[in-house]
C-alpha beads as a LAMMPS data file, in Angstrom:
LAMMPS data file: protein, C-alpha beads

289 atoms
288 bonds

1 atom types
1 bond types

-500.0 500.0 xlo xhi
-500.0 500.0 ylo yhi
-500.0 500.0 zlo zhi

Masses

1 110.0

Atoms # bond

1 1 1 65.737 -375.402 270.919
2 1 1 67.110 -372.049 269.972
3 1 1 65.870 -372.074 266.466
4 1 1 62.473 -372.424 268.100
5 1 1 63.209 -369.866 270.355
6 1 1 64.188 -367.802 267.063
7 1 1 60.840 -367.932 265.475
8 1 1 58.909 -367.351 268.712
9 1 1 55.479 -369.185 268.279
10 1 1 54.574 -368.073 271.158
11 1 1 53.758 -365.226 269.142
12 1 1 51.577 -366.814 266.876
13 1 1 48.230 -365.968 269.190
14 1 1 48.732 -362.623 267.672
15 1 1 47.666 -363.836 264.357
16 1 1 44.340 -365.291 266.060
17 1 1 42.872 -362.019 264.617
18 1 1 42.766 -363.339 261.496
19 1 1 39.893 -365.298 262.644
20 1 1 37.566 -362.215 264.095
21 1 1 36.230 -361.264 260.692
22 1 1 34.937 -364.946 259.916
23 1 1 33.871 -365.177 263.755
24 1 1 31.674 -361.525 263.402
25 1 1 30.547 -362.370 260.451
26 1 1 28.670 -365.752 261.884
27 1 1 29.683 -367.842 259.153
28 1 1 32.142 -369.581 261.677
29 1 1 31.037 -373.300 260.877
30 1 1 31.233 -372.205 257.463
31 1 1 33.787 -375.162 256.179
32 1 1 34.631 -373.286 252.929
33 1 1 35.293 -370.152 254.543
34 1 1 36.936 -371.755 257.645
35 1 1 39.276 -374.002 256.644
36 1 1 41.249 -370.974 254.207
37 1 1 41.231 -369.001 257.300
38 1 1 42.896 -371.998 259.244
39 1 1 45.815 -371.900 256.503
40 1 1 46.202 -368.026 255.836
41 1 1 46.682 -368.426 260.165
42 1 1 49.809 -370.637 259.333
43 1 1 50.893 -368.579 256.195
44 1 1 51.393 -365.813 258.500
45 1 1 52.630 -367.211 261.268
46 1 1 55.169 -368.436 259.537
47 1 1 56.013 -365.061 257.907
48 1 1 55.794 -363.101 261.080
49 1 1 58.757 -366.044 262.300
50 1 1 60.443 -364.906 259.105
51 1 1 60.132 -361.184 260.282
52 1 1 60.414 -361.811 264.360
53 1 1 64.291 -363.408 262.708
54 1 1 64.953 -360.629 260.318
55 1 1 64.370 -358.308 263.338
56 1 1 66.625 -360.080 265.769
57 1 1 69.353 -359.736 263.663
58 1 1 68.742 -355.956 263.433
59 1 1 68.166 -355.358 266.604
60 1 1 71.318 -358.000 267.915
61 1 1 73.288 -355.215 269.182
62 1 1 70.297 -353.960 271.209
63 1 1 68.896 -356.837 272.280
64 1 1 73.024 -357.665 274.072
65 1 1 72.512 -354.784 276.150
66 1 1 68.681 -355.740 277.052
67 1 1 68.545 -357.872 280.822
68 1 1 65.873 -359.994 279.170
69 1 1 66.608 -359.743 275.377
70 1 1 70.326 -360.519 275.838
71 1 1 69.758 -364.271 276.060
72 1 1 67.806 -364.517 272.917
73 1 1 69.733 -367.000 270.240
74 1 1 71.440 -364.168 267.898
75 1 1 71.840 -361.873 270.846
76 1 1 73.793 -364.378 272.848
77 1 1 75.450 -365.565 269.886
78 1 1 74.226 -369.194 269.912
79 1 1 73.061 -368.770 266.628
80 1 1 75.610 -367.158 264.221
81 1 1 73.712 -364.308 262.067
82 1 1 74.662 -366.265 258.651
83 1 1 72.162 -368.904 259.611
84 1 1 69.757 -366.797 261.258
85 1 1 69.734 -364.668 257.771
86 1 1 68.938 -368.411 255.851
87 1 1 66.400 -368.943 258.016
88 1 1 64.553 -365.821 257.244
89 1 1 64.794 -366.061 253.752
90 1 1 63.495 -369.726 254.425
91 1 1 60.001 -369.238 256.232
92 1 1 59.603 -366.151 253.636
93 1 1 59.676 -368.599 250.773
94 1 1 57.854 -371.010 252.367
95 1 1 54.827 -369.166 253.632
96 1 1 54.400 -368.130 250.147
97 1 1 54.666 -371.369 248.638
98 1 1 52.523 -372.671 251.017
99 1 1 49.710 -369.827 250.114
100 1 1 50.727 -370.288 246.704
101 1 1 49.392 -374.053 246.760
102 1 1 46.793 -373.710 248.587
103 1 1 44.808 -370.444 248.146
104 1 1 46.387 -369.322 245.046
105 1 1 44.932 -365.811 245.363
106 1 1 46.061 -362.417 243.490
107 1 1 45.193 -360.525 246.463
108 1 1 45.693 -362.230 249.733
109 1 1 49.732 -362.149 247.914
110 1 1 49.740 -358.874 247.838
111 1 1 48.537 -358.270 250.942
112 1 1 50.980 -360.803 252.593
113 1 1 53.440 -359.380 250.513
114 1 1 53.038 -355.479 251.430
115 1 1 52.880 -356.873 255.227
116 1 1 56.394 -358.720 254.737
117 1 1 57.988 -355.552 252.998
118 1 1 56.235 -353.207 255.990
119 1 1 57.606 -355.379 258.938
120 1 1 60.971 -355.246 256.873
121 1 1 60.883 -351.759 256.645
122 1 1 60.002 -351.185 260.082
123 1 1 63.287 -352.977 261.190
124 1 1 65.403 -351.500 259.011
125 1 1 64.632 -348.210 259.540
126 1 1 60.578 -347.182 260.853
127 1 1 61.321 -348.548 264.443
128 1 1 63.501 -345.780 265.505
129 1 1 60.568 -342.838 264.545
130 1 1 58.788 -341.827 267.954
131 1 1 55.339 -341.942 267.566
132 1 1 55.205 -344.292 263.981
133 1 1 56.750 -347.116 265.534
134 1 1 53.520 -347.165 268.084
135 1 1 51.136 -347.002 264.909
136 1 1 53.050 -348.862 262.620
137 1 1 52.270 -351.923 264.800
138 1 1 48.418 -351.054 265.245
139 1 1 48.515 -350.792 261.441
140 1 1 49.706 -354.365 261.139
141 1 1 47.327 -355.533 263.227
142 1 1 44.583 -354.318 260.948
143 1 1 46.466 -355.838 257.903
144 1 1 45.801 -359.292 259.668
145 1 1 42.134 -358.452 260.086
146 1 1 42.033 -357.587 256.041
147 1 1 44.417 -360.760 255.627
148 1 1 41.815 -362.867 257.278
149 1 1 38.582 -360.700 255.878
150 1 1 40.163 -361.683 252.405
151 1 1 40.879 -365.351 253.313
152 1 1 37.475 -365.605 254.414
153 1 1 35.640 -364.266 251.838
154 1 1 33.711 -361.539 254.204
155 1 1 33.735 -357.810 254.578
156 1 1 35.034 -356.513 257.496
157 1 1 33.162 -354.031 259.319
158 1 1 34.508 -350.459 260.030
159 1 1 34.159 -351.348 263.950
160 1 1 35.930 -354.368 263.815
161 1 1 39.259 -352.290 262.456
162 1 1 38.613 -349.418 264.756
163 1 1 38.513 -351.610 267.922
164 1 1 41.631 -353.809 266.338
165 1 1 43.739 -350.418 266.461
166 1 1 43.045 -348.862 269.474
167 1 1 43.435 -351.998 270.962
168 1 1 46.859 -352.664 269.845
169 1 1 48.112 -349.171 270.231
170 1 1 46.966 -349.853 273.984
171 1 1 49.351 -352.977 274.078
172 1 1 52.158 -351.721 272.723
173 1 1 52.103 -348.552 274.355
174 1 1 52.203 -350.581 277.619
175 1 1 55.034 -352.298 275.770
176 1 1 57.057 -349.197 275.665
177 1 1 56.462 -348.491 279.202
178 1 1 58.638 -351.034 279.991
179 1 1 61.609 -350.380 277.902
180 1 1 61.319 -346.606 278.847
181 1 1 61.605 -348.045 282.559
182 1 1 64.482 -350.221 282.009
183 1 1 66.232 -347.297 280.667
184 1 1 65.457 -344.494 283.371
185 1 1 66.347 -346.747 285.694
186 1 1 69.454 -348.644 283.954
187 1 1 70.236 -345.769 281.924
188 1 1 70.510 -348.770 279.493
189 1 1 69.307 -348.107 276.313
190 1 1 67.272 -351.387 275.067
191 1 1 65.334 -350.167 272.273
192 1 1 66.288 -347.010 269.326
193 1 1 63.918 -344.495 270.021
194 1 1 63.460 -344.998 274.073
195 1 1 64.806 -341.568 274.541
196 1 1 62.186 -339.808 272.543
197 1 1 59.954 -340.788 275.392
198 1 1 59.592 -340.811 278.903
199 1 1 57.033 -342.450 281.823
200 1 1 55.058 -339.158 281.718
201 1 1 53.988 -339.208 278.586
202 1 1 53.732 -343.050 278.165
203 1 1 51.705 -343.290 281.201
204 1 1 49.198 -340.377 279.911
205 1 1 49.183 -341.878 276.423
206 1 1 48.419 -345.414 278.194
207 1 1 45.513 -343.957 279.923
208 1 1 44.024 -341.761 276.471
209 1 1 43.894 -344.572 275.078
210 1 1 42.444 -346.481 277.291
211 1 1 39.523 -344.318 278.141
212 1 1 38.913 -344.018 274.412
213 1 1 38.656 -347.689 273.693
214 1 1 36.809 -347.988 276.125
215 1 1 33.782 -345.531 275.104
216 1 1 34.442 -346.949 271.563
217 1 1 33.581 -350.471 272.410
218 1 1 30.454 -349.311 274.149
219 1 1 29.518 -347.207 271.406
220 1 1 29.896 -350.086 269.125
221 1 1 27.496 -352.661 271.251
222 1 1 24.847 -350.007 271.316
223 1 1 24.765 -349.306 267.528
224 1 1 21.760 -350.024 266.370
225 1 1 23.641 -351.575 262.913
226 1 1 25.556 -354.042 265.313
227 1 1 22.554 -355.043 267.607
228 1 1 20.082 -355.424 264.173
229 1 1 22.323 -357.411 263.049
230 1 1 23.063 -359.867 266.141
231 1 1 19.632 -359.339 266.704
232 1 1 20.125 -358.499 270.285
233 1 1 19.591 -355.897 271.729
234 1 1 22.581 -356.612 274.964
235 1 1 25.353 -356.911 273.353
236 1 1 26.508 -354.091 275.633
237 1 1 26.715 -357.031 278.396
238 1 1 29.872 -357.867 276.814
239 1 1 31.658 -354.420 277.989
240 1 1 31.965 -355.791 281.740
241 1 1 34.791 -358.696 280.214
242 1 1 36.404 -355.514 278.084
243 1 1 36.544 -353.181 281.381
244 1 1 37.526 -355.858 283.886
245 1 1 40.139 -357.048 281.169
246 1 1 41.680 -353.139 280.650
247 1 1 41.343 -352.570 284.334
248 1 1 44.067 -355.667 284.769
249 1 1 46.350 -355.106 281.828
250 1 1 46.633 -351.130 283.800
251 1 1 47.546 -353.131 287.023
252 1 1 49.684 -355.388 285.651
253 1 1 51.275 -352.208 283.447
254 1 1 51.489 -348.938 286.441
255 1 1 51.387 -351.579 289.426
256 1 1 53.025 -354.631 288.958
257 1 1 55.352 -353.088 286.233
258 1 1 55.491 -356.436 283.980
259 1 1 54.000 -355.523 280.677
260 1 1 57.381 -356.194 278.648
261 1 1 55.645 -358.617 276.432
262 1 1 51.373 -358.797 275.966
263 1 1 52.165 -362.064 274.382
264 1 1 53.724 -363.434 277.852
265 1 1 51.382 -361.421 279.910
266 1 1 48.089 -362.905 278.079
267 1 1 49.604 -366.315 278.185
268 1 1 49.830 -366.552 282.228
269 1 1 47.751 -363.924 283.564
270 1 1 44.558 -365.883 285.243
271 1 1 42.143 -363.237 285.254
272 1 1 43.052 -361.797 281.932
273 1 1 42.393 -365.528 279.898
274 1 1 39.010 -365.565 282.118
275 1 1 37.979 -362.158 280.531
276 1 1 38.599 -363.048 277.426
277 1 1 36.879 -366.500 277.529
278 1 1 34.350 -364.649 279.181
279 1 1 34.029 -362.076 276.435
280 1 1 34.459 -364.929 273.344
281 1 1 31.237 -367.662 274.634
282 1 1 28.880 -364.250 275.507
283 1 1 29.694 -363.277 272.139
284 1 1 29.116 -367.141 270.737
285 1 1 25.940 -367.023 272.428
286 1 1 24.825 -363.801 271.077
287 1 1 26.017 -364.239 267.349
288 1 1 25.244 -368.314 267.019
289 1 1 22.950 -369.296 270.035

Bonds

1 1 1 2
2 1 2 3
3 1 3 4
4 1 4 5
5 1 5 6
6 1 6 7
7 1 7 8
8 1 8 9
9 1 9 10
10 1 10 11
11 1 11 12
12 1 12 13
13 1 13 14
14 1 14 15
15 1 15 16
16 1 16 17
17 1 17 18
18 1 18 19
19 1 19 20
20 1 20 21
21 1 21 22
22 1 22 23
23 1 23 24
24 1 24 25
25 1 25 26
26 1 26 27
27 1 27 28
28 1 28 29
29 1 29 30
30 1 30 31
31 1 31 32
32 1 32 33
33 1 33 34
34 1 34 35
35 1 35 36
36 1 36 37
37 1 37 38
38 1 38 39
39 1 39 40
40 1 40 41
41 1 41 42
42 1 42 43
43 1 43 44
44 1 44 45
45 1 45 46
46 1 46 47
47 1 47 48
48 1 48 49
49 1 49 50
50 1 50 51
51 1 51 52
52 1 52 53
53 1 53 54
54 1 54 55
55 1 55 56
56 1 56 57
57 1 57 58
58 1 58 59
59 1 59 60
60 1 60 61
61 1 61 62
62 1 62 63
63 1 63 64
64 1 64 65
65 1 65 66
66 1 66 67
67 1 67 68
68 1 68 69
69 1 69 70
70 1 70 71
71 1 71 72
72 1 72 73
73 1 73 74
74 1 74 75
75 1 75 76
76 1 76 77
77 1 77 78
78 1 78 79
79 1 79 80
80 1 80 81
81 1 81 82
82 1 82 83
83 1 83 84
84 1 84 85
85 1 85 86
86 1 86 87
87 1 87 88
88 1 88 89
89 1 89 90
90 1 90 91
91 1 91 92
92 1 92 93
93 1 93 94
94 1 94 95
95 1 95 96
96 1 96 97
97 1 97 98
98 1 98 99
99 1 99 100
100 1 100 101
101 1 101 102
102 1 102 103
103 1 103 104
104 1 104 105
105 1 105 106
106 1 106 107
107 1 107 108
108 1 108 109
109 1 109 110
110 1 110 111
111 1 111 112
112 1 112 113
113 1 113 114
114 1 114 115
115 1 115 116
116 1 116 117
117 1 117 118
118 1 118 119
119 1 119 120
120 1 120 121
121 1 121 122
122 1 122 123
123 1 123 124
124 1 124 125
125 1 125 126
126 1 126 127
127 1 127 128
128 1 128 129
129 1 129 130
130 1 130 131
131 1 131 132
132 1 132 133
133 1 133 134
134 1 134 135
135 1 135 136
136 1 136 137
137 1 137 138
138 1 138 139
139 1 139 140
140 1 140 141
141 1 141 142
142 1 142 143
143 1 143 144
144 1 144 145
145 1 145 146
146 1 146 147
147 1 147 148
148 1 148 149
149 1 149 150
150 1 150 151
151 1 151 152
152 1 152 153
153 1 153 154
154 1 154 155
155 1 155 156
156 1 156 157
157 1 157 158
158 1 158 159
159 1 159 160
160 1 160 161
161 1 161 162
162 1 162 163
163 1 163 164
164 1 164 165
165 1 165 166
166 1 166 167
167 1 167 168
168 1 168 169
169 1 169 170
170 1 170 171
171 1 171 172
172 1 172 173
173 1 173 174
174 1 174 175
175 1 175 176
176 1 176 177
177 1 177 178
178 1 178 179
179 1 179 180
180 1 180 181
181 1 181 182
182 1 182 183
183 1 183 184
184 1 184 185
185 1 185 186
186 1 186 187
187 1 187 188
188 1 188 189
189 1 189 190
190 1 190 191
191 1 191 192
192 1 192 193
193 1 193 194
194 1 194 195
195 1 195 196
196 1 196 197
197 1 197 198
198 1 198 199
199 1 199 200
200 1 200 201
201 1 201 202
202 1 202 203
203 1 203 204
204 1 204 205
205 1 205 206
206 1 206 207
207 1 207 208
208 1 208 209
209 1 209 210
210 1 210 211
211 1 211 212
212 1 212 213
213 1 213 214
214 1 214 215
215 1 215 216
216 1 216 217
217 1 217 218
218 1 218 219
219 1 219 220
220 1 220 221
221 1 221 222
222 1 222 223
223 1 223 224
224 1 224 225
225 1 225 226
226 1 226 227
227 1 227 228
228 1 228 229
229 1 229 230
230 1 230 231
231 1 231 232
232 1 232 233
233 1 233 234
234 1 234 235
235 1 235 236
236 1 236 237
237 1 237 238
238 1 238 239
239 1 239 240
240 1 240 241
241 1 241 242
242 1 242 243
243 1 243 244
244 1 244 245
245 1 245 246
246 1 246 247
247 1 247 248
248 1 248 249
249 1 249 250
250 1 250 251
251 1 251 252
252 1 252 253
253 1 253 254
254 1 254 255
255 1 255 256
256 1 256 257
257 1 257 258
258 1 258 259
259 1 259 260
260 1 260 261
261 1 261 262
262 1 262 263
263 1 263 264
264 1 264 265
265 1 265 266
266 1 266 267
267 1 267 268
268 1 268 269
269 1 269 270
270 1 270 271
271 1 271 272
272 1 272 273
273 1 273 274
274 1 274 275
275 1 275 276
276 1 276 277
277 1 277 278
278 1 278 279
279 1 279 280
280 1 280 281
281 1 281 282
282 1 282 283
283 1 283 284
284 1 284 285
285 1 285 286
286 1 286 287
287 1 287 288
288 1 288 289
């Protein structure tokens, strides 16, 4: 149970995106192009497990002082750090061989191969800078849109990556709003770089961003490239899931104060997984009905 708990995949929805160039694309029932999508999903899943280990044992002494974090496996010491460092190098190895044997491709190593040595980076060291932790992770969202662009066989379109960052800088900004209330509350310091910000700024940034996704996602359903090419001319109807859905995640963030984890937040929040079913069959309708 705790080495499950290690590799958190829970976390795997986050590599879901993978799937949205394929899906835009409409080639979804595409079998060829599917099916190396399905593996490249697994490939790095199992390398973000490899990375979501590497990090808990950077972040150990951290994590101890954390009233959530504390009773995660290394934290709590039920798993010693020697192991937890074997099984790191063990999913690393393994997602590669996997990708190795079945899609032996030049590029999609690189590319899973520059995100392993980011996401190391970022623990060792890139975490702790205000500001480039918060795009770091909006950056490796867009590597899993070019992971699964390249898996796919399909070129990604420039909205696709625009909406993919904004969005994720929204989520983990909300993120850091909780640690940076933990700690002016606690006075507990649960993450590096929590005192280079504060709920003022957080709370603004939230919003800014917000507001600007927003108006971006709008400005992508009326483009006349993106409604040509759906050949519909209402794709704007999806904005009403995108709204209601940002108008929750801000309640759940400023009101209820429980946006810790989007993973955990997505996974149980009712209204939130109606949005985005919502949002998914509108958008099945309008690229394959």
């Amino acid at each position: 149970m705790d080495i499950i708990k290690l590799i958190r995949p829970t976390q795997w929805c986050k590599n879901l995106f993978v799937f949205l160039p394929l899906f835009f694309a409409g080639n979804f029932g595409d079998m060829s192009r599917l099916i190396p999508c399905i593996v490249i999903f697994f490939v790095i899943s199992l390398l973000s497990s490899s990375v979501y280990v590497f990090n808990d044992l950077c972040d150990a002494q951290f994590d101890s002082r954390h009233p959530e974090k504390c009773h995660r496996p290394i934290a709590s010491g039920r798993v010693s750090k020697a192991k937890a460092f074997a099984i790191f190098i063990f999913l690393a190895i393994l997602s590669f061989v996997i990708l190795a044997v079945t899609i032996p491709s030049v590029e999609l190593f690189v590319m899973l191969g520059v995100y392993l040595l980011l996401n190391l980076c970022y623990s060792l060291w890139l975490k702790s800078l205000s500001l480039i932790d918060l795009f770091f992770i909006s950056v490796c969202f867009i590597l899993r849109i070019l992971i699964g662009a390249a898996a796919a066989q399909v070129e990604p379109s420039h909205w696709i990556i625009v909406m993919t960052f904004l969005l994720a800088l929204f989520l983990v900004l909300a993120k850091r709003r909780d640690d940076v209330l933990k700690f002016e509350t606690s006075h507990i310091v649960v993450r590096r770089n929590v005192k280079s910000y504060n709920l003022a700024f957080i709370d603004h940034a939230i919003t800014l961003v917000a507001a600007i996704t927003l108006v971006s996602y709008i400005m992508y359903t009326v483009d006349d490239e993106i409604t040509q090419r759906f050949d519909c001319n209402y794709v704007y109807a999806t904005s009403i899931f995108v709204l209601a859905g940002l108008l929750r995640y801000l309640q759940i963030t400023f009101v209820e104060k429980n946006s810790g984890s989007p993973t955990k937040v997505v996974l149980h929040d009712r209204f939130l997984q109606l949005c985005i079913v919502g949002w998914i069959l509108l958008f099945v309708f309008i690229i394959y009905g």
